[in-house]
C-alpha positions in Angstrom: 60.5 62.8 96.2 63.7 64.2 96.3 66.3 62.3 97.2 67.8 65.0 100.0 64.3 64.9 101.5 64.8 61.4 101.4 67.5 61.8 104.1 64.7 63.4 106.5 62.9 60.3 107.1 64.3 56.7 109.2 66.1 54.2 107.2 63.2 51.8 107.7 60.4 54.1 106.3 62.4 54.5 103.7 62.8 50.7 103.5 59.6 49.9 103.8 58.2 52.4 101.2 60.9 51.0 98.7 59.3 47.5 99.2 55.6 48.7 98.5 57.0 50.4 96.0 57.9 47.5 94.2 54.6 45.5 95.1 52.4 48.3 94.0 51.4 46.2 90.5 49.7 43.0 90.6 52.4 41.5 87.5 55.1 42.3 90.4 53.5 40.2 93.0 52.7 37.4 90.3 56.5 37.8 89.4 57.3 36.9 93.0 54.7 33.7 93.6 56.0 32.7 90.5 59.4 32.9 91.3 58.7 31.7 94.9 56.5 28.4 93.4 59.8 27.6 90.9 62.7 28.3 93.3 64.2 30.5 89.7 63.0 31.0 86.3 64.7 32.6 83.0 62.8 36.1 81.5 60.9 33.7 78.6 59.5 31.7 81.1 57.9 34.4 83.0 56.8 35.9 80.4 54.9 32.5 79.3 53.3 32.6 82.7 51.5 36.5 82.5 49.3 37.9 80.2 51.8 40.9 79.2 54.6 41.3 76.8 58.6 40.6 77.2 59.3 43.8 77.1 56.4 44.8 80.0 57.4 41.5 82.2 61.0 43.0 81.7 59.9 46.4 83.0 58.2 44.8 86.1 61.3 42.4 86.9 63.8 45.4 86.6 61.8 47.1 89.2 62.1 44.0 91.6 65.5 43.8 91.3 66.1 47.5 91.8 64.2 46.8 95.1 66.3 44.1 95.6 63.7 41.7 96.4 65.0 39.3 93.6 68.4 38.7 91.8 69.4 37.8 88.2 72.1 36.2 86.9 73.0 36.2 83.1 73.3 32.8 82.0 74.8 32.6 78.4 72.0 34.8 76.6 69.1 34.6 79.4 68.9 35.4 82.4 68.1 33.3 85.3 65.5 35.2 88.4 65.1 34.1 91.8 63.9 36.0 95.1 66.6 37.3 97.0 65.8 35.5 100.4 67.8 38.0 102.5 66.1 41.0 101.6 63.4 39.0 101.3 62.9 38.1 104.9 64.2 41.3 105.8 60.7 42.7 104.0 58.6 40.4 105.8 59.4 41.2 108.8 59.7 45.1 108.3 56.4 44.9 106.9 55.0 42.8 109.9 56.2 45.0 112.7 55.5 48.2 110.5 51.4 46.6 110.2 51.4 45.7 113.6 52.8 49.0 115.8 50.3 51.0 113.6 46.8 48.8 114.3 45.0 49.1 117.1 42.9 46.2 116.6 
């Protein structure tokens, strides 16, 4: 999409598609129980953890940190992942009241 048809849509939908965005691939939400199970992890041992190369794991944690749902730090030559609690939280709850004004049951 466009990003000036982008600007027709509220902030929130926009925010909230972002976020499933990023949790459309089932690596991405191992990424983040991972990362939620060890507090922070460094690239090698994430990759140790999935069945997919360095360079795929890489991919998927680039995406999750565009999203902003985790952060990275660069540690000497590694870097160092852990979920970005603000944003975090700020997903959750989107999410939440986005699930619950749109079901009727």
């Amino acid at each position: 999409m466009a990003l000036n048809k982008k600007m027709d849509f509220e902030e929130r939908d926009i925010f909230i598609a972002d976020v499933a965005k990023a949790l459309s691939h089932p690596a991405r939400v191992k990424i983040l129980k991972i990362l939620h199970e060890c507090n922070s992890c460094f690239c090698g041992q994430i990759v140790d953890m999935l069945p997919l190369s360095q360079a795929t794991v890489s991919q998927h944690l680039k995406e999750l940190k565009r999203a902003g749902l985790i952060k990275g730090e660069i540690e000497g030559p590694k870097t160092c992942y852990c979920i970005n609690t603000e944003l975090y939280e700020k997903s959750k709850n989107e999410l939440t009241k986005f699930f619950s004004s749109t079901c009727n049951c």
